[in-house]
C-alpha positions as a Markdown table, in Angstrom:
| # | Residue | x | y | z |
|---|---|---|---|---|
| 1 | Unk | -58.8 | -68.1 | 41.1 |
| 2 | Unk | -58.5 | -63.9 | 41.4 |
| 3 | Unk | -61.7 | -62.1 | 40.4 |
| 4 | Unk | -61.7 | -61.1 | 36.7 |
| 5 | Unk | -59.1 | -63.5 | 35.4 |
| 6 | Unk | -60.1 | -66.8 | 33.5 |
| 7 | Unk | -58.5 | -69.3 | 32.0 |
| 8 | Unk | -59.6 | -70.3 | 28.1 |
| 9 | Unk | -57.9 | -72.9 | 26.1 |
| 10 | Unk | -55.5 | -71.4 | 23.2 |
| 11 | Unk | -57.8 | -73.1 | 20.6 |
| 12 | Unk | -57.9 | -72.1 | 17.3 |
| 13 | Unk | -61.1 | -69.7 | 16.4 |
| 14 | Unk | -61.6 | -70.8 | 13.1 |
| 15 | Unk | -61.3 | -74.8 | 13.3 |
| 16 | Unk | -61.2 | -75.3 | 17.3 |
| 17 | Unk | -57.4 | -77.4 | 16.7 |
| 18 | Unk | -54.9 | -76.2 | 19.4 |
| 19 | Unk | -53.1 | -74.1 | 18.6 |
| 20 | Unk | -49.2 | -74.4 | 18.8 |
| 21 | Unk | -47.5 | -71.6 | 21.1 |
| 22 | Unk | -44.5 | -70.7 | 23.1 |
| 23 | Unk | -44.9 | -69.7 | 26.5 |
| 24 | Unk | -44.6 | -65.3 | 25.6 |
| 25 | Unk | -46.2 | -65.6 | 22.2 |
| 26 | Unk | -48.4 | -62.7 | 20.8 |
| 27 | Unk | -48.8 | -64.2 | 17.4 |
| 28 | Unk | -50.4 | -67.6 | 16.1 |
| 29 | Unk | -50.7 | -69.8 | 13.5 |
| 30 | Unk | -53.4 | -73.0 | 13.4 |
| 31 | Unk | -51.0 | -75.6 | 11.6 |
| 32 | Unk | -54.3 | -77.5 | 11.0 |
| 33 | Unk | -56.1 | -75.5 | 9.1 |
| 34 | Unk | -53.4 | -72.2 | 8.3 |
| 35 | Unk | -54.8 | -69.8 | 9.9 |
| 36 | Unk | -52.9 | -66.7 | 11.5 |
| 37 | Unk | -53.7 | -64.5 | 14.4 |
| 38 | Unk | -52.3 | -62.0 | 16.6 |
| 39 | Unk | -52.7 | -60.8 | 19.8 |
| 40 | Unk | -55.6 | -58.1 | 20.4 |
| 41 | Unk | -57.3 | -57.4 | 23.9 |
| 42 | Unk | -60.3 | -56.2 | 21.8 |
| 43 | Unk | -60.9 | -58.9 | 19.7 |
| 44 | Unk | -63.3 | -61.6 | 20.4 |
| 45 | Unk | -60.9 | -63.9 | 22.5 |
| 46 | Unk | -58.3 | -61.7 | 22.0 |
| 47 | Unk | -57.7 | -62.8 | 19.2 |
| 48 | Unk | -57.5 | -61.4 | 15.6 |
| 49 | Unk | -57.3 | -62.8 | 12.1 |
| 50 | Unk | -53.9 | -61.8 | 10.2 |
| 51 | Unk | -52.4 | -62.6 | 7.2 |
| 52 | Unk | -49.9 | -65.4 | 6.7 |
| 53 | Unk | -47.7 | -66.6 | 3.9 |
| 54 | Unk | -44.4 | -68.6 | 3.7 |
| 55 | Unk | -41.0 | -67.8 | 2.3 |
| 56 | Unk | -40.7 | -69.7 | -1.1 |
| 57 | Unk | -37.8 | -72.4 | -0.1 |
| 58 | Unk | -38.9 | -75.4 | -1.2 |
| 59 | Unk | -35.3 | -77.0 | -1.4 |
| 60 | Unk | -34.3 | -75.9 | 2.2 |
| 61 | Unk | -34.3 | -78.4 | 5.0 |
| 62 | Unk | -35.3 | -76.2 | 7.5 |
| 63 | Unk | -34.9 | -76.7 | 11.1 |
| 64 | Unk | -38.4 | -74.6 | 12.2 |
| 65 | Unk | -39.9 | -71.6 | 11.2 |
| 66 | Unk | -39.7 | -68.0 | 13.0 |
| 67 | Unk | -42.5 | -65.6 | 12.4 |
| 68 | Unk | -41.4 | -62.3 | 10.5 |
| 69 | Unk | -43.5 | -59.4 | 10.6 |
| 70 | Unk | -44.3 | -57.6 | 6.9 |
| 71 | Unk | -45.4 | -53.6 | 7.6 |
| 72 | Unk | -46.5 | -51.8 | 4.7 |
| 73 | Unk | -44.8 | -48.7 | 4.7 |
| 74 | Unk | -45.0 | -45.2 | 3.3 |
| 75 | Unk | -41.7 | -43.1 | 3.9 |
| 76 | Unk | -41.5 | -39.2 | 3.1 |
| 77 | Unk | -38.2 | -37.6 | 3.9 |
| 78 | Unk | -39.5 | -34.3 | 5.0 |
| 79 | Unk | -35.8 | -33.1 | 5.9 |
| 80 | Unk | -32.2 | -34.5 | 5.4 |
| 81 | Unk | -29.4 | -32.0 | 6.0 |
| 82 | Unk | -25.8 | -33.9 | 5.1 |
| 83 | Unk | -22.7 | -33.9 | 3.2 |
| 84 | Unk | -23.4 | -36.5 | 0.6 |
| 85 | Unk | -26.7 | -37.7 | -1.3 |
| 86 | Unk | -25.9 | -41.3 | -0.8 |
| 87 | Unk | -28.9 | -43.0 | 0.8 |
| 88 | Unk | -28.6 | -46.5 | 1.2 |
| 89 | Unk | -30.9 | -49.8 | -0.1 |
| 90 | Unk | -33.3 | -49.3 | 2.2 |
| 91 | Unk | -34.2 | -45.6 | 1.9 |
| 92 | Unk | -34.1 | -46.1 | -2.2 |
| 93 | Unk | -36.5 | -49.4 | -1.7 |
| 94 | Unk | -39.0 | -47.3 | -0.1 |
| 95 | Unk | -39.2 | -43.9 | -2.0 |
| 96 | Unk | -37.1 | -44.8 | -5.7 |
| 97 | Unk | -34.5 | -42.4 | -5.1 |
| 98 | Unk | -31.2 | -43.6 | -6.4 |
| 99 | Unk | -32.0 | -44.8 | -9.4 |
| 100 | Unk | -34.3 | -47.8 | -8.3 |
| 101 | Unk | -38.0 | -48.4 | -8.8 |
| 102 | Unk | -39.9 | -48.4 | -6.1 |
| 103 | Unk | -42.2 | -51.4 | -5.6 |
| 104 | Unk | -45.5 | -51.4 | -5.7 |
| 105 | Unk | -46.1 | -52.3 | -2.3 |
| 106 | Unk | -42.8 | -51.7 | -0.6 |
| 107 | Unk | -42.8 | -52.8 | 2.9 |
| 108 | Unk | -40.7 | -53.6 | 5.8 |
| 109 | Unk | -39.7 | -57.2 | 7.0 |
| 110 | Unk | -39.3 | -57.5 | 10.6 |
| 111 | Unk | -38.2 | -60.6 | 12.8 |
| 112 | Unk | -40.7 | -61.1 | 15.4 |
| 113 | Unk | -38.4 | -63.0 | 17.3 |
| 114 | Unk | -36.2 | -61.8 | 20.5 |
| 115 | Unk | -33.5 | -61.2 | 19.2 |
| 116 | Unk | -30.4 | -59.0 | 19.6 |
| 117 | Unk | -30.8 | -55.9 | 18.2 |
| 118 | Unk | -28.2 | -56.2 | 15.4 |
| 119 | Unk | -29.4 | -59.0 | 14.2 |
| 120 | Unk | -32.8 | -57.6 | 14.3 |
| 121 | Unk | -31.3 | -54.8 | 12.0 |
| 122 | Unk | -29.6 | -57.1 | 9.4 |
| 123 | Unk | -32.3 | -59.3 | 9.2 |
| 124 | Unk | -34.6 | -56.0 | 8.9 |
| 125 | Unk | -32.3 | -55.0 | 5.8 |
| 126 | Unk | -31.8 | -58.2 | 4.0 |
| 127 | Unk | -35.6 | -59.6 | 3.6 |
| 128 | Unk | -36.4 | -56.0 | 3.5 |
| 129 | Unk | -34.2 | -55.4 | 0.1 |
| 130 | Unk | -35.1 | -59.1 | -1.3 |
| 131 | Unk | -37.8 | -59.2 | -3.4 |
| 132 | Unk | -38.6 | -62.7 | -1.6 |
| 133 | Unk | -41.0 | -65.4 | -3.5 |
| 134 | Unk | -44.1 | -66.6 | -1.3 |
| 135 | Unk | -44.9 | -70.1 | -1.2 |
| 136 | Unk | -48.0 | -71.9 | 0.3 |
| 137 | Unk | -49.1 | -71.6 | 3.7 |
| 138 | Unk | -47.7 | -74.4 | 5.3 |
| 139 | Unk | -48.8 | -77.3 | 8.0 |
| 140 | Unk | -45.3 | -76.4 | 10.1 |
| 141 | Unk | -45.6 | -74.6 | 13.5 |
| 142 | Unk | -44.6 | -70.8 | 13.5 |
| 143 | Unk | -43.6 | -70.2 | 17.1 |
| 144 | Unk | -41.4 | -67.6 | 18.6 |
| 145 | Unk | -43.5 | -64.6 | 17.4 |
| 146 | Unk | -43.2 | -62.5 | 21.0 |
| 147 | Unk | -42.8 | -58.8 | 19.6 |
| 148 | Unk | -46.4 | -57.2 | 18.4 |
| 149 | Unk | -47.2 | -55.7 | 15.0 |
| 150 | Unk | -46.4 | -51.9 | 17.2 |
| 151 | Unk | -42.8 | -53.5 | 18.4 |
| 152 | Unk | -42.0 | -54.2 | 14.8 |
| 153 | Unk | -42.7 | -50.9 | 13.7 |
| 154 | Unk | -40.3 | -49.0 | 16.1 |
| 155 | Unk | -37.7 | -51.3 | 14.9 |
| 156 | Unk | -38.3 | -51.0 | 11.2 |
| 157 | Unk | -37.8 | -47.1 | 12.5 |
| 158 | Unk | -35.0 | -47.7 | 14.5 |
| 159 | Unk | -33.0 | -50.3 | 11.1 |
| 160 | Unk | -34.1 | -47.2 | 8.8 |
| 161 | Unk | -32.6 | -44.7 | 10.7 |
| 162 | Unk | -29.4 | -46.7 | 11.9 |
| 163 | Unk | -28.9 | -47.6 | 8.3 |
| 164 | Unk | -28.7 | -44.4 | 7.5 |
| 165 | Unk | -26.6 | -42.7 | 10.5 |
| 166 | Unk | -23.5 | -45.9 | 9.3 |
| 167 | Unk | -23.5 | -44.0 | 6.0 |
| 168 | Unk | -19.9 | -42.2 | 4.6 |
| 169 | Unk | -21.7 | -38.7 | 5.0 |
| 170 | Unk | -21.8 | -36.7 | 7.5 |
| 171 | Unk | -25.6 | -36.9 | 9.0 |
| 172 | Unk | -26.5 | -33.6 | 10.6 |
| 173 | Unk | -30.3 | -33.3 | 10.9 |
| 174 | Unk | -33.5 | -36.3 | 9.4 |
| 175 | Unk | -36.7 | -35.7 | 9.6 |
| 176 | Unk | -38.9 | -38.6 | 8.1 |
| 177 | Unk | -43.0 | -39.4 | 8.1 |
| 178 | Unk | -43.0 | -43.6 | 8.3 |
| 179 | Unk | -47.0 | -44.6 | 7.9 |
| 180 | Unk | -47.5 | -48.4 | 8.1 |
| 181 | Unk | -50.6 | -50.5 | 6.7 |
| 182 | Unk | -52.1 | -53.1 | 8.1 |
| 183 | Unk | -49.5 | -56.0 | 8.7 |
| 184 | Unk | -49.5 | -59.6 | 8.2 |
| 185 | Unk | -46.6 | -62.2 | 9.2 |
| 186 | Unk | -44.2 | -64.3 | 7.0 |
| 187 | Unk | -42.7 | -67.6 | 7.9 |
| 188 | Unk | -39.4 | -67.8 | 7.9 |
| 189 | Unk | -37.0 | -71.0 | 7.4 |
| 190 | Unk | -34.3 | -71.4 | 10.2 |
| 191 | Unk | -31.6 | -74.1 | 10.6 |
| 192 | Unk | -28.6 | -74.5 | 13.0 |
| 193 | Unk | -25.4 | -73.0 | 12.2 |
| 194 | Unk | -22.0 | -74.5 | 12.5 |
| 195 | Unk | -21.5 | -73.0 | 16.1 |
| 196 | Unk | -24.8 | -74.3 | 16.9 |
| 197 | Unk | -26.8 | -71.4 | 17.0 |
| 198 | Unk | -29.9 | -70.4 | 14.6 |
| 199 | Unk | -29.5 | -68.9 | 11.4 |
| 200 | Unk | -31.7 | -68.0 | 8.7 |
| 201 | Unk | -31.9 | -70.7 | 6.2 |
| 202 | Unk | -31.6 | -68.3 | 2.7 |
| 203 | Unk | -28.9 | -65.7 | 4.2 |
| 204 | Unk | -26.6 | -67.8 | 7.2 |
| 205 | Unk | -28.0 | -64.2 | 9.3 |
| 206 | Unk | -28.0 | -65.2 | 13.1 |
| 207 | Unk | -31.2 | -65.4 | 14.3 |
């Protein structure tokens, strides 16, 4: 074996169960005893405690479950030249302009999955704008998670502004300050559409 690499068993760090992974995996969850962790050179293992829940979907007969990533955000629009006001769900979820309250902790929903990146954007936008209900962590293995907490935040960048440029107005200049909090993942259900592909189980959204 080269000098400086080892090999160590993908083992759980809080209960020693293997853990279930894919072969380009960067996240993890511990289906024995629900615990999630992500990727992290510095951490002891490399690997560091994060945050899990489940979409609430108690009545879907799902087919796995990808890993979503949930990044706090904070947007200020320092600058947004165009002809028209219109901003669209996204933009009013995050700073209550047009007429809707801003939760209290809005944040962006991200598919950590490989995906193409239009689905990545309506999948971005959809459990983005849901208000989703969270159910129990969950004894089902969450594999597929290959995009880091810093991949999903240039792709919640890239969905906010692409959402914005497919507007009716004329977009001439955007400046925008995105700060994101610590994340945590969210399991979501998938099942196989009619043409035999994956979809998510709440919306039919490829995936």
């Amino acid at each position: 074996m080269s000098a400086g690499f080892a090999l160590v068993p993908l083992d759980c760090p809080a209960c020693g169960a293997p853990l279930a992974a894919e072969a380009d995996d960067v996240v993890f969850y511990c289906t024995a005893c629900r615990s999630g962790f992500r990727h992290d050179p510095d951490a002891p293992r490399a690997l560091a405690p994060v945050e899990v829940a489940f979409v609430s979907a108690p009545t879907v007969p799902a087919a796995g479950w990808l890993p979503f990533w949930v990044l706090p955000a904070r947007l200020e629009i320092l600058r947004r030249d165009a002809s028209g006001a219109f901003l669209g769900a996204l933009w009013n979820l995050l700073t209550g302009e047009g007429g809707e309250v801003a939760p209290a902790d809005p944040a962006f929903v991200v598919p950590a999955g490989a995906l193409p990146i239009e689905h990545v954007v309506a999948l971005t936008v959809r459990y983005t704008t849901e208000r989703l209900g969270l159910g129990e962590r969950l004894g089902e293995r969450l594999t597929g998670g290959v995009l880091d907490a810093a991949d999903a935040a240039q792709l919640a960048r890239y969905a906010l502004i692409t959402v914005e440029a497919e507007k009716s107005d004329t977009l001439r200049d955007l400046d925008v300050r995105l700060d994101f909090g610590p994340p945590r993942l969210l399991g979501v259900p998938w099942v196989t559409g009619r043409g035999g592909g994956r979809v998510d189980a709440l919306f039919g959204l490829p995936m």
